[in-house]
N, C-alpha and C positions, 0 to 999 in steps of 0.2 A: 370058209363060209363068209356071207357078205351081207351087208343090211345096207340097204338103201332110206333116206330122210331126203328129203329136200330135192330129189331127184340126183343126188352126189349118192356116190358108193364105196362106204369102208368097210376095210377086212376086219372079222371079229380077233380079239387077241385073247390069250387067256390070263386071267388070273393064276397066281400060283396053289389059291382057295380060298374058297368061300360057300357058305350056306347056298343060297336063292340065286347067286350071281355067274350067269352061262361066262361070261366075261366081260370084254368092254372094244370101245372102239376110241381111237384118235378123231374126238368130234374138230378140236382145231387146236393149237399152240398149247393152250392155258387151260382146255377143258378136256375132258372124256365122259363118254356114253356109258357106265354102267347098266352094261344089260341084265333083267330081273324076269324069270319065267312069269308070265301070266296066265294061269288055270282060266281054264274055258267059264266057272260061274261065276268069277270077278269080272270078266268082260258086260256081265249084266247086274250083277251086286258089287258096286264101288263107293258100300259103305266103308267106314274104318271101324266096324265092328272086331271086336277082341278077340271074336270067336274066327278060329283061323287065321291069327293072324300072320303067323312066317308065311303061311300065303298068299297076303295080300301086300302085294306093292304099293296099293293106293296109300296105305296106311304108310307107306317108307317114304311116298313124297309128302306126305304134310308134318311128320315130323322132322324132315329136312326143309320144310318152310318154316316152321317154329322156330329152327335150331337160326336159321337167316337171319329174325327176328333179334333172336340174341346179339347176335353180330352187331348188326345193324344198333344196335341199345349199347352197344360197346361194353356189355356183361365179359367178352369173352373173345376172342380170336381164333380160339382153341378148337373149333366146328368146323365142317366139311361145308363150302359155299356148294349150295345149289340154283342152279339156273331154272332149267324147263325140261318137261319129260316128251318123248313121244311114245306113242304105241307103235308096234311093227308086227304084224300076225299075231303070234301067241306071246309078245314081251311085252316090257314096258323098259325104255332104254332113260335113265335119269342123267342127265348132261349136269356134271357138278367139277368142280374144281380139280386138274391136274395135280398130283403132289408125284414128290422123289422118289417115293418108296416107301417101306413099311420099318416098324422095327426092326423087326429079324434082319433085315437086308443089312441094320450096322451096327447092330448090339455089343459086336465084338468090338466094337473100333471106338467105342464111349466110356468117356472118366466115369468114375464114380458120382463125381460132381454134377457134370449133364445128366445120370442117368435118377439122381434124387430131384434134380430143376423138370427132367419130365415127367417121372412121378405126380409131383407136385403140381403141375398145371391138370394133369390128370384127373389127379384128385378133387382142385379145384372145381374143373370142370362139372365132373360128377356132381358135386354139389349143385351147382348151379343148373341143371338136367333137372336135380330131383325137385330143388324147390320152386324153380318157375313155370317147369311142362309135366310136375310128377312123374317123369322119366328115369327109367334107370336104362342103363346099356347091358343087353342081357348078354351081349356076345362078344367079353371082352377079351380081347387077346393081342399078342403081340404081330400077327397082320392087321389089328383092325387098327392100330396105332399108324399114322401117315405123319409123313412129314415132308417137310420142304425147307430145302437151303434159303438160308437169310446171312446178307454182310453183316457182319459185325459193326458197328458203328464204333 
């Protein structure tokens, strides 16, 4: 399967799972397309109303603009960057930041030590979700954890 943006054309890849997410595309080096179904009455209702909301993707791009927001405040590192979304028939494709992989992919291969330092930023995290956007992460699991290689200084 294939989705076209900009008049370019990438092949959809899959996730290994997730909720709302068909999968994704290699939008360029640094980024990818998460693609998000989009039900036919959000095409005309793109409130962020509660009601419905694992339906509504509109509501997944503004609290991944929030979450920029943090970043950008230097609250936090610890957020998925997002960029810009497009719609494509029935999706909505969210261009946000490339990472390595998921937990699970090296949970085996982690000290003790790493695995309390990412708790811990975790945790942080969480806090700082609930006190600045009253957010909590309903769906949290060991693929929704990403990460990405850093040298060591």
């Amino acid at each position: 399967m294939k989705i076209i943006i900009n008049k370019k054309t990438y092949n959809i890849k899959k996730f290994n799972k997730g909720g709302n997410n068909l999968g994704y595309i290699d939008f360029d080096k640094n980024k990818i397309g998460k693609i998000i179904y989009l039900p036919e009455e959000r095409k005309i209702n793109k409130t962020l109303d509660s009601y419905g909301y694992n339906d509504n993707p509109y509501r997944e791009i503004e609290i991944h603009k929030e979450c920029n927001k943090l970043v950008k405040e230097k609250l936090t590192s610890n957020l998925v960057k997002y960029y810009k979304y497009y719609e494509y028939e029935n999706n909505i494709i969210l261009i946000i930041e490339k990472y390595d992989g998921d937990l699970i992919s090296i949970i085996d291969k982690l000290t003790l030590d790493e695995l309390w330092s990412i708790f811990g930023q975790i945790f942080i995290t969480f806090i700082i979700l609930q006190d600045k956007l009253g957010f909590y992460q309903g769906d949290f699991g060991p693929s929704n954890i990403l990460y990405k290689k850093v040298n060591k200084a």
